[in-house]
C-alpha positions, -999 to 999 in steps of 0.1 A, spaced: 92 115 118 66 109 143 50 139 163 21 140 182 -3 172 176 8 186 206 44 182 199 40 192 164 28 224 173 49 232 199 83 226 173 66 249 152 66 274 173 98 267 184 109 267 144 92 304 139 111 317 174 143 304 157 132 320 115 125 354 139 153 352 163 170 378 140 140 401 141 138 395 103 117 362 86 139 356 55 120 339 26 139 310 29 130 306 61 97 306 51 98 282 21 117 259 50 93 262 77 65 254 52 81 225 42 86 211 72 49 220 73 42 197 47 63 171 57 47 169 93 15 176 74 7 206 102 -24 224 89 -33 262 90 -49 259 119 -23 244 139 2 268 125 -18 298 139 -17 281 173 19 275 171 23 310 160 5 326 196 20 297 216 48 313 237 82 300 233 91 286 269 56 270 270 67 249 240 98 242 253 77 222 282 61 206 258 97 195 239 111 182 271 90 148 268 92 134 237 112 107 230 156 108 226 146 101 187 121 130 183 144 153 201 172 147 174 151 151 148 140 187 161 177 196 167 182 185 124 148 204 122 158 238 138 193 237 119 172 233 87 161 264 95 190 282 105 209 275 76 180 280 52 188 316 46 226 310 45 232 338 77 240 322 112 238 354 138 245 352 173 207 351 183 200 319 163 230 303 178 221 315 211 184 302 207 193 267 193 220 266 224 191 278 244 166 254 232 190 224 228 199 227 266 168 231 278 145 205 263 177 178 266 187 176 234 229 185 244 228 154 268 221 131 236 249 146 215 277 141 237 
């Protein structure tokens, strides 16, 4: 995977809205998200700035990166969903949300 900073940090904001969408962080979630973390090799610092960074703001940032990146943050954000085992509504409804909104449901048709 190959994000820049700015896009890093913006998915990881993205990735907390979607672990939080239920009101509730499960540890899974968490043990996901850090991975992804890891993988991405986001530091602390850049993890407290995705943290404050406000969801629609990150979205804009989403919208141009490349077809490939996009797909990879659609696998990314159902990683997260499905990393506590409960799909609600307002994770579906986010990921819908999201996926319209930064183009990703015009590359999976």
């Amino acid at each position: 995977m190959t994000f820049n900073q700015q896009e890093k940090i913006a998915l990881l904001s993205l990735l907390i809205e979607m672990a939080n969408a239920d009101q509730h962080i499960a540890y899974e979630e968490m043990i996901a998200i850090n991975l992804i973390c890891r993988r991405l090799d986001i530091d602390h610092n850049s993890f407290l700035v995705a943290h404050g960074l406000k969801p629609q703001h990150a979205i804009e940032v989403l919208k141009s990166m490349s077809d490939d990146n996009k797909l990879q943050l659609a696998q990314l954000m159902v990683d997260v969903i499905d990393s506590d085992s409960q799909v609600n509504d307002a994770e579906i409804q986010l990921l819908n949300h999201a996926c319209r909104e930064i183009g990703i449901d015009h590359l999976l048709q």
